[in-house]
Backbone as CSV, one residue per row, in Angstrom:
resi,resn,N_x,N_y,N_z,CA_x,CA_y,CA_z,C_x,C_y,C_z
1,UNK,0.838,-1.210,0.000,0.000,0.000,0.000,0.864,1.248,0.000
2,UNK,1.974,1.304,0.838,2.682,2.362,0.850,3.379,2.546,-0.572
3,UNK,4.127,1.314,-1.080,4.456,1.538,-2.459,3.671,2.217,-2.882
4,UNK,2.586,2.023,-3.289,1.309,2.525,-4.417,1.112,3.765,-4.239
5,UNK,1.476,4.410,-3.261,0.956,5.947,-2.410,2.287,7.181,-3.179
6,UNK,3.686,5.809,-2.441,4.532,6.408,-3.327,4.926,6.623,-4.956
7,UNK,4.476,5.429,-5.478,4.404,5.786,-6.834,3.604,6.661,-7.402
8,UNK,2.322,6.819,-6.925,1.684,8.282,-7.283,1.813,9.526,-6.678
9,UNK,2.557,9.739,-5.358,3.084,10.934,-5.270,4.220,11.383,-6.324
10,UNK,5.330,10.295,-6.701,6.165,10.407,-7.777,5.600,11.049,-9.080
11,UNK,4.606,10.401,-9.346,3.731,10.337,-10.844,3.345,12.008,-10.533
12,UNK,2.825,12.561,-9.305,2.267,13.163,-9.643,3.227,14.971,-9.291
13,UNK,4.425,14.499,-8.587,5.707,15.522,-8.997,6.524,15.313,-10.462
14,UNK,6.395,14.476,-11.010,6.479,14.544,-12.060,5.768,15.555,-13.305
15,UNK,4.774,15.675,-13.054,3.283,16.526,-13.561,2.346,15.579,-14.671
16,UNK,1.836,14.644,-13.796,0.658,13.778,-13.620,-0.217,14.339,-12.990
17,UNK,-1.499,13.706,-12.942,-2.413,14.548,-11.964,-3.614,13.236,-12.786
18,UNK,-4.609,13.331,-11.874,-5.419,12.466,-11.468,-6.687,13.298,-12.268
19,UNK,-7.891,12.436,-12.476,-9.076,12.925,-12.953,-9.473,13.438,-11.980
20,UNK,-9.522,13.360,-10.926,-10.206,13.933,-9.721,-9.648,15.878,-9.714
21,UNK,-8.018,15.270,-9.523,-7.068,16.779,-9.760,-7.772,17.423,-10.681
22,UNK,-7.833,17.190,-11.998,-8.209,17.669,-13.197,-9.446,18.513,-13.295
23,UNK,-10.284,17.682,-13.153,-11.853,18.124,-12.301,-11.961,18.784,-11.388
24,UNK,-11.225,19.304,-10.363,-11.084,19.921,-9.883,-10.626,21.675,-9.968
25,UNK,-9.186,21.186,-10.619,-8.643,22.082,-11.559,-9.556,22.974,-12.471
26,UNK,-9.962,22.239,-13.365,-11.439,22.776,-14.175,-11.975,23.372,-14.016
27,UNK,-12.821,23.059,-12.610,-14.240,23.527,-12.223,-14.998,22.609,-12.546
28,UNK,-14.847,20.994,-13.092,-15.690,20.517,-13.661,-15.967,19.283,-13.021
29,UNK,-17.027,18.405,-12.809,-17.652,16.614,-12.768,-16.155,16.179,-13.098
30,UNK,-16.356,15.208,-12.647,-15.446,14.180,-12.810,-15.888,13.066,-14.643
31,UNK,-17.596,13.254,-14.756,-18.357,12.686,-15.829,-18.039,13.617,-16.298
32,UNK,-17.992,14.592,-16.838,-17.436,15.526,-17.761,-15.896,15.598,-18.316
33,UNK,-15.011,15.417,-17.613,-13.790,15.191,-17.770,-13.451,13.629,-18.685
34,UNK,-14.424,12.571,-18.400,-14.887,11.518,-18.900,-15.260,11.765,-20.654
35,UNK,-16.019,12.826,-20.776,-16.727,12.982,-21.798,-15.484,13.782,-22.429
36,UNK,-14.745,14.847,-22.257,-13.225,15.361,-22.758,-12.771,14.578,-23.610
37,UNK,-12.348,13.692,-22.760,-11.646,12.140,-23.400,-12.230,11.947,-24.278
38,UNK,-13.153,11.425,-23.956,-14.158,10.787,-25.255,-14.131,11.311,-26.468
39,UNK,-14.539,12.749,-26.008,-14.584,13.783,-27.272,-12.829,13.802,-28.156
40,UNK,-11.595,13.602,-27.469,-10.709,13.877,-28.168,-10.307,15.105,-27.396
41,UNK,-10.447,15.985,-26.937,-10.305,17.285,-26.274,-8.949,17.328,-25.671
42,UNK,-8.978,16.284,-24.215,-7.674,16.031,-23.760,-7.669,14.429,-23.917
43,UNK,-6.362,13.743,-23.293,-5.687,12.923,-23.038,-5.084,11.795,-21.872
44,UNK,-4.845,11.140,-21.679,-4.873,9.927,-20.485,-3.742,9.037,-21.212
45,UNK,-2.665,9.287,-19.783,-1.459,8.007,-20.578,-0.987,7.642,-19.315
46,UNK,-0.672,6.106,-19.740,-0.294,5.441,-19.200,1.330,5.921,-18.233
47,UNK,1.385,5.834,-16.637,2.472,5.647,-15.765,2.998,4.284,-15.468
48,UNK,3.991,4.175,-14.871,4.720,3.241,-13.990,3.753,3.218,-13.363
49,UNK,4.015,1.842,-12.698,2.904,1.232,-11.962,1.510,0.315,-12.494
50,UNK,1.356,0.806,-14.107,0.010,0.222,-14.961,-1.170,1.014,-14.330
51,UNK,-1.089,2.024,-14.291,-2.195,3.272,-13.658,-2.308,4.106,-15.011
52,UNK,-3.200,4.713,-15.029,-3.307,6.142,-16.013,-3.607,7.616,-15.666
53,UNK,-3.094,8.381,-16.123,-2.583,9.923,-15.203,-3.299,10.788,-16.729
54,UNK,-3.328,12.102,-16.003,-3.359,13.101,-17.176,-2.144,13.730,-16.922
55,UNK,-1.233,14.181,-18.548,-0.628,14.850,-18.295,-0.509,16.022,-18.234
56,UNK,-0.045,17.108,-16.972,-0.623,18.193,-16.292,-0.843,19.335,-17.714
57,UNK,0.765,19.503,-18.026,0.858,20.857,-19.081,0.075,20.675,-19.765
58,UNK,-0.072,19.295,-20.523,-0.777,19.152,-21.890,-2.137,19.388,-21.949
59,UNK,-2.281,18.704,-20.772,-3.997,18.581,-20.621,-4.553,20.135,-20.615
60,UNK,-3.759,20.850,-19.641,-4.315,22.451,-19.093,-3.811,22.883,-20.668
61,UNK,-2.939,22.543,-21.999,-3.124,23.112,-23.081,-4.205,22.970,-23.722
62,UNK,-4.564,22.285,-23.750,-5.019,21.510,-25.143,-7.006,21.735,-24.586
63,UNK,-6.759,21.762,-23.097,-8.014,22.684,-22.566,-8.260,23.939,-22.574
64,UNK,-7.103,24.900,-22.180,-7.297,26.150,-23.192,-7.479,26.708,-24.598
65,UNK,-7.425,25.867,-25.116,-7.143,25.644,-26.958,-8.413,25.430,-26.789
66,UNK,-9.283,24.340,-26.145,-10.467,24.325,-27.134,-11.251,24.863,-26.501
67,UNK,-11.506,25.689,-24.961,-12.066,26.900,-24.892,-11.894,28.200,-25.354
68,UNK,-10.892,28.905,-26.149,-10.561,29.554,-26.992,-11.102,29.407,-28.429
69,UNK,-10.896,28.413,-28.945,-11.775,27.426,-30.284,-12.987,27.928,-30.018
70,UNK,-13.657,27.670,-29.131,-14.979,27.530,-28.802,-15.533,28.947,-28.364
71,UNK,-14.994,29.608,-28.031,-15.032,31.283,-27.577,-15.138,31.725,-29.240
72,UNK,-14.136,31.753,-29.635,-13.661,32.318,-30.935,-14.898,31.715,-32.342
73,UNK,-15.520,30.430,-32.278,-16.378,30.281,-32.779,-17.404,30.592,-32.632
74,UNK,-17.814,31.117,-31.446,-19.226,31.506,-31.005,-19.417,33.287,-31.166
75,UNK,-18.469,33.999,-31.299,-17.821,35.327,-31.724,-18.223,35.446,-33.303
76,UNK,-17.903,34.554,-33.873,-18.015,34.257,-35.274,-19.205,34.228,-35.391
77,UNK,-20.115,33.149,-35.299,-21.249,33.185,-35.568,-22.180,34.327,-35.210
78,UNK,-22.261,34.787,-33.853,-22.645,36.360,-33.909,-22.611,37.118,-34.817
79,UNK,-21.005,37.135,-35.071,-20.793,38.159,-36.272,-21.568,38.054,-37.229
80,UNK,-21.488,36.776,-37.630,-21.920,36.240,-39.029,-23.338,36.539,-39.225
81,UNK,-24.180,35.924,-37.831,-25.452,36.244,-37.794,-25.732,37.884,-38.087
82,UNK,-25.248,38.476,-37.699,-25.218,40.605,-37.690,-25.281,40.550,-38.746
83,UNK,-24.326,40.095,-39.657,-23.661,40.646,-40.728,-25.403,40.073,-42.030
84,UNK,-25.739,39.074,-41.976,-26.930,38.477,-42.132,-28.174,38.885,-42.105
85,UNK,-28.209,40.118,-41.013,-29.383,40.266,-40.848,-29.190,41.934,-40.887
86,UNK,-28.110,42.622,-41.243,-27.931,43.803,-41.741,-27.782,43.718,-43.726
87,UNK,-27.473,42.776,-43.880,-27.846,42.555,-45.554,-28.966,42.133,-45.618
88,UNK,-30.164,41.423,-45.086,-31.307,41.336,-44.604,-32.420,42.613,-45.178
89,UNK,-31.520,43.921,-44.000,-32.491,44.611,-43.831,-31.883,46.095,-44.608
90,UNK,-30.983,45.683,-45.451,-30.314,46.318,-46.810,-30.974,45.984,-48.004
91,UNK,-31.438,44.818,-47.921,-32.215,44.480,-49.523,-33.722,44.366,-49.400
92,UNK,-34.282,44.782,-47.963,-35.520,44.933,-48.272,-35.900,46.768,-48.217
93,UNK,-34.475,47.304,-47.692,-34.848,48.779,-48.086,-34.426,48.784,-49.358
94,UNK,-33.493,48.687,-49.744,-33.397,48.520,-51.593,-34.862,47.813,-52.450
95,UNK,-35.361,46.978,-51.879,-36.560,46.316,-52.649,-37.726,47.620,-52.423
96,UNK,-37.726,48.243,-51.593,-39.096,49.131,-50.863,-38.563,49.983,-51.700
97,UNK,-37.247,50.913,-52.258,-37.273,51.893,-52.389,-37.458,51.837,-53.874
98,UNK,-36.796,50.570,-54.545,-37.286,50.175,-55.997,-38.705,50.211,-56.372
99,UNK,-39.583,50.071,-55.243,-40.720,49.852,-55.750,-41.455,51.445,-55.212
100,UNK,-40.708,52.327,-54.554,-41.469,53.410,-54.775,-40.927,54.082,-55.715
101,UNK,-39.425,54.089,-56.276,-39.470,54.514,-57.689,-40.156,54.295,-58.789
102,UNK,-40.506,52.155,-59.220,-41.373,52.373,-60.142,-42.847,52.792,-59.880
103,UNK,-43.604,52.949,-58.509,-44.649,53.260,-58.439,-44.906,55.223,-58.891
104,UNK,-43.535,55.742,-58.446,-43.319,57.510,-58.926,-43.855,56.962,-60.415
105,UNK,-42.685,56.306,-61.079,-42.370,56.724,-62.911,-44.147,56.374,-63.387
106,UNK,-44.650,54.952,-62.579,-45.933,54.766,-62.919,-46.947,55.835,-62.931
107,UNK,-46.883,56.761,-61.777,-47.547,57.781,-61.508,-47.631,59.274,-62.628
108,UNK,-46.244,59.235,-62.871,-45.911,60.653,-64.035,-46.337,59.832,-65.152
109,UNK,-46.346,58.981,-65.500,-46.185,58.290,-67.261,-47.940,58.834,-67.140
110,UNK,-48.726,58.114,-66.027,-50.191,58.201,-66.382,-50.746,59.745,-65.996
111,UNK,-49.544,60.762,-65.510,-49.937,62.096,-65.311,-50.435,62.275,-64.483
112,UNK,-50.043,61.708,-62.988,-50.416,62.701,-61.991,-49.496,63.189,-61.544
113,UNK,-48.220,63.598,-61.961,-47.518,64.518,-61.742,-47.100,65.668,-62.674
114,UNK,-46.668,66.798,-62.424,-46.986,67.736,-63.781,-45.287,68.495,-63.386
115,UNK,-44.927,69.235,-64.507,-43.579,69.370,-64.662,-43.424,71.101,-63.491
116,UNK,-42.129,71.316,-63.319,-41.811,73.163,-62.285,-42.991,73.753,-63.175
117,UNK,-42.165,73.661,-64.111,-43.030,74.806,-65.316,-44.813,74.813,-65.199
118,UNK,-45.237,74.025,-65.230,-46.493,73.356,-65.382,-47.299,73.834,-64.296
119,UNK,-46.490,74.073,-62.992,-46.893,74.181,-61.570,-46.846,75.782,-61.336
120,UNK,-45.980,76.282,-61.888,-45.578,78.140,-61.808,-46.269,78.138,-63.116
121,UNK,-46.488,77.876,-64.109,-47.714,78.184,-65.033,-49.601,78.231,-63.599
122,UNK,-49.855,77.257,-63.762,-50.864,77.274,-62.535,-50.543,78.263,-61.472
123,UNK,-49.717,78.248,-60.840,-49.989,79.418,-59.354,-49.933,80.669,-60.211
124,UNK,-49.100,80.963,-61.094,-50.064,82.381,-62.200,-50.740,82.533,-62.480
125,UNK,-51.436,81.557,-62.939,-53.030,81.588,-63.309,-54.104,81.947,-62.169
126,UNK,-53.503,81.079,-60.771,-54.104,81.201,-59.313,-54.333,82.556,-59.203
127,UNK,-53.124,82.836,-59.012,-52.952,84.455,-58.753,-53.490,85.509,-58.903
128,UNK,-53.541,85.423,-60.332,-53.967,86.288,-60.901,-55.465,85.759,-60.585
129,UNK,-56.312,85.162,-61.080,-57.871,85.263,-60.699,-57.927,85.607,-59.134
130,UNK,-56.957,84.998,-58.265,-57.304,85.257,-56.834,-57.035,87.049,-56.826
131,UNK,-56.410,87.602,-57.449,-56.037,89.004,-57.349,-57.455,89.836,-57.406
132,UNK,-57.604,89.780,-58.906,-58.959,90.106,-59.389,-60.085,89.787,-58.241
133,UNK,-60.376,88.144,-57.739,-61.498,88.679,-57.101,-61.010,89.308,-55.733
134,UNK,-59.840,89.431,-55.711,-59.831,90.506,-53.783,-60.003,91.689,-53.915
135,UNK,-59.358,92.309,-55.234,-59.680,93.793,-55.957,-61.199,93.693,-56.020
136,UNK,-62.152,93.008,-55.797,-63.221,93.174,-56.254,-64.746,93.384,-54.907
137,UNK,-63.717,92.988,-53.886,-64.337,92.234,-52.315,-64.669,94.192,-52.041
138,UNK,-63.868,94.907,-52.211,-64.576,96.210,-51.691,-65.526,96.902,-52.538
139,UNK,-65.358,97.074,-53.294,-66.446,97.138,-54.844,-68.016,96.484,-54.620
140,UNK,-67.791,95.153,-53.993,-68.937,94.391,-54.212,-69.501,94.820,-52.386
141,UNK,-68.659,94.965,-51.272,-69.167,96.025,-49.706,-69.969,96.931,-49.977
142,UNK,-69.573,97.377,-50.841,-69.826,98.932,-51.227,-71.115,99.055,-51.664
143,UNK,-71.331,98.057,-52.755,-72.573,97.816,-53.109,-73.900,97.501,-52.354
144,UNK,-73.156,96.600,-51.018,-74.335,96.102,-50.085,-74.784,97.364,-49.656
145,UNK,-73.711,98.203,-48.893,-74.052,99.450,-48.034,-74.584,100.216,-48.317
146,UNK,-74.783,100.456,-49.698,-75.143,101.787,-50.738,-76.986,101.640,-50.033
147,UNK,-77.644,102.586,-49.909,-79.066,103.148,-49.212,-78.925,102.526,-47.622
148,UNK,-77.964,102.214,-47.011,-78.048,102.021,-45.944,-77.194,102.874,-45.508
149,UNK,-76.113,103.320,-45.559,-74.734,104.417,-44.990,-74.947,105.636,-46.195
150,UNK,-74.720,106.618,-45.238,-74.356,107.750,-46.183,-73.112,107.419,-47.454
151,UNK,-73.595,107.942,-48.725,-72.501,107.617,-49.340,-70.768,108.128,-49.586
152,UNK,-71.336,109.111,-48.671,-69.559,109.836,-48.325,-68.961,108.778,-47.533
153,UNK,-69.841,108.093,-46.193,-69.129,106.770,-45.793,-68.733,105.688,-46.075
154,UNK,-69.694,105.415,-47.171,-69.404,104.191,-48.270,-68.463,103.758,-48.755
155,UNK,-68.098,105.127,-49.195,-66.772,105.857,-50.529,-65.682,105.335,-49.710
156,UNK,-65.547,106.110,-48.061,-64.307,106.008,-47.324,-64.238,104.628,-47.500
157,UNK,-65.382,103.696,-46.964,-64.984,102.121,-45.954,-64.456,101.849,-47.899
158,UNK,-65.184,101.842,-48.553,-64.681,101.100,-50.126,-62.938,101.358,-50.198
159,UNK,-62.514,102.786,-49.826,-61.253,103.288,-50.548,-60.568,102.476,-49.332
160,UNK,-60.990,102.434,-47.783,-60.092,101.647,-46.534,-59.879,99.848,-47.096
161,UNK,-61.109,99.547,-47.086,-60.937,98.273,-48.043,-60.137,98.086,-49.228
162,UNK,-60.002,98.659,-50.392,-59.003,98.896,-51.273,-57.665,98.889,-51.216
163,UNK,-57.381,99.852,-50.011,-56.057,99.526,-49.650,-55.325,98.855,-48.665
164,UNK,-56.325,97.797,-47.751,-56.118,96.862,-47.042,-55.695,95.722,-48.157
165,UNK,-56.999,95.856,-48.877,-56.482,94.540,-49.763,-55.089,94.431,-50.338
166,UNK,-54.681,95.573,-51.071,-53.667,95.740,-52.191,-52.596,95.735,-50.988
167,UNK,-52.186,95.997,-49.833,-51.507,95.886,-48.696,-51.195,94.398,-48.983
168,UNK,-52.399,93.646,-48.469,-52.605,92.688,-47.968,-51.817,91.391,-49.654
169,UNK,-51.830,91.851,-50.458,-51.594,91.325,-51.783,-50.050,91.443,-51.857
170,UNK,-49.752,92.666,-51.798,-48.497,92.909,-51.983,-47.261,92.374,-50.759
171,UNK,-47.405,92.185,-49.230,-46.818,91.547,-48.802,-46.898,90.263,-49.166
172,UNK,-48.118,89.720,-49.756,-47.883,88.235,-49.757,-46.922,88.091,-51.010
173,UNK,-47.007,88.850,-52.223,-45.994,88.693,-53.400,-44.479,89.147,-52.741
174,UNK,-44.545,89.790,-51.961,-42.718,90.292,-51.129,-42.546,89.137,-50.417
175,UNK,-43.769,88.592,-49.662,-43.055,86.984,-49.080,-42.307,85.869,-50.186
176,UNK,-43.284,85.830,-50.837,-43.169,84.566,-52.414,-41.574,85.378,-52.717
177,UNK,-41.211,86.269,-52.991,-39.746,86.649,-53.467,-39.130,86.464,-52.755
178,UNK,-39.315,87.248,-51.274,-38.394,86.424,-50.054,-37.627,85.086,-50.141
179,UNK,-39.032,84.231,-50.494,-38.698,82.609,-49.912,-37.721,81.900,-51.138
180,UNK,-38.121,82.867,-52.371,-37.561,82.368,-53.753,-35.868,82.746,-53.737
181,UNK,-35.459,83.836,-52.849,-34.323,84.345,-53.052,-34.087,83.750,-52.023
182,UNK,-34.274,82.837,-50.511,-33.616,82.181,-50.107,-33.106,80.876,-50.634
183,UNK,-34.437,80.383,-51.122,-33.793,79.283,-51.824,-33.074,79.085,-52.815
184,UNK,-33.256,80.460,-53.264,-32.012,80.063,-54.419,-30.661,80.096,-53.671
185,UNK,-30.648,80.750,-52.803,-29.181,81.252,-52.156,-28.992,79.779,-51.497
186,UNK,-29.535,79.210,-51.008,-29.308,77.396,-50.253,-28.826,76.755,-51.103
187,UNK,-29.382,77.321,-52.433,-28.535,76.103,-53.784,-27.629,76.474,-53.938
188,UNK,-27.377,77.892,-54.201,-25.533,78.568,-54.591,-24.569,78.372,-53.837
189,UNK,-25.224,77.942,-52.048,-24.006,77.397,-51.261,-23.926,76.264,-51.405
190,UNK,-24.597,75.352,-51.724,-24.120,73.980,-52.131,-23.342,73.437,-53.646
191,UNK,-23.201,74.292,-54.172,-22.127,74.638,-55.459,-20.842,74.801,-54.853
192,UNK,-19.759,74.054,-55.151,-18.667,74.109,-54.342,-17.960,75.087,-55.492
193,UNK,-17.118,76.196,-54.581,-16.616,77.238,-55.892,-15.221,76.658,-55.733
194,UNK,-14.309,77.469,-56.380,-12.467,77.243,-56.780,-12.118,78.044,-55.693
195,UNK,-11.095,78.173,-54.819,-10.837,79.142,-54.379,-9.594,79.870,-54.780
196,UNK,-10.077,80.722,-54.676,-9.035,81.875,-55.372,-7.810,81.747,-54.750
197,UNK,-6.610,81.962,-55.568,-5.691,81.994,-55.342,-4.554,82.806,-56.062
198,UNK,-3.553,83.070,-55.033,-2.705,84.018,-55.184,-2.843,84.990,-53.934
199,UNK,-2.247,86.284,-53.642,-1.985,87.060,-52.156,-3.331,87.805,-52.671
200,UNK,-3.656,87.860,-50.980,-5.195,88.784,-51.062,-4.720,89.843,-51.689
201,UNK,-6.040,90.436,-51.731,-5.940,92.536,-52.621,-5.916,93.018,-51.312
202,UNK,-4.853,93.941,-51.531,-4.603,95.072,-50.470,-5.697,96.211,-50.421
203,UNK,-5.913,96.778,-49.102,-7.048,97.402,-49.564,-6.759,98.961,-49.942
204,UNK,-7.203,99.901,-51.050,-6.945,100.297,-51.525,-6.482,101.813,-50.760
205,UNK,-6.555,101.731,-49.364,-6.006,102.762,-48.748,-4.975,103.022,-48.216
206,UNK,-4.064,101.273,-48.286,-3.358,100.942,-48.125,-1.634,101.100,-48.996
């Protein structure tokens, strides 16, 4: 008995170590360490004595190796999965946006869309009739009031009306230029210019 005690203390300064050690070592069952083997993972060799040992370095390699393996594959597949489901959701915005382009071209071919020109042709046309009948809104007051107000008062509220309206007309055409000369100016900064070069101009007082 003592032999036997000593041959595996030997075995195991040597760097042997026992399934129990191992399992321990691990964190793991002793049936699990079982299943290692099985799998190929680690290893079991034969000592002096006709016993079987793990060997220490190898085993703690070849167990980091395939938790690393196994880390490193499961990293992967994540990835892979992402990568899958961002081309996924790349070709069904490409499919959505294909199909609201041909649903646009479908739309202009059968004319419900009409060209700039086509559209500033119309709001001129707007305009102008909307002009006419606002020029016309004190004219037609005037008419109601007439045998009811003196007509010296008539005259005034008609001429106050008159020039509320034409007020009222003419800022809205100074807005419409406003908004037209900003936007044009939003497009001229997005025109990338050259920049000039050579020494600035001195200024001429200079």
């Amino acid at each position: 008995m003592a032999d036997g005690e000593d041959t595996g203390k030997k075995n195991e300064m040597r760097g042997y170590a026992t399934k129990d050690t191992i399992a321990q070592l691990f964190g793991l069952s002793g049936r699990r360490i079982e299943q290692l083997v099985a799998d190929g993972i680690i290893d079991r060799v034969r000592i002096d004595g006709g016993g079987v040992r793990f060997e220490l370095a190898t085993t703690i390699q070849r167990y980091v190796k395939y938790l690393s393996d196994k880390a490193y594959g499961k990293e992967r597949s994540e990835a892979e999965a992402k990568l899958k489901e961002q081309k996924l959701r790349a070709d069904v915005a490409l499919k959505e946006s294909q199909g609201e382009l041909h649903r646009l071209r479908t739309e202009i071919a059968a004319g419900n869309y009409i060209s700039i020109e086509e559209a500033k042709a119309d709001y001129s046309r707007f305009f102008i009739v909307f002009k006419n009948f606002a020029l016309s809104i004190p004219g037609k007051m005037a008419g109601r009031l007439a045998g009811f107000v003196d007509p010296v008062e008539v005259r005034e509220v008609e001429n106050d009306l008159q020039k509320e309206v034409k007020k009222l007309l003419k800022d809205f055409v100074s807005r419409a230029a406003i908004e037209d000369a900003e936007n044009a100016a939003v497009r001229q900064e997005d025109v990338i210019r050259p920049k000039r070069r050579g020494r600035p101009r001195k200024n001429a007082g200079t």
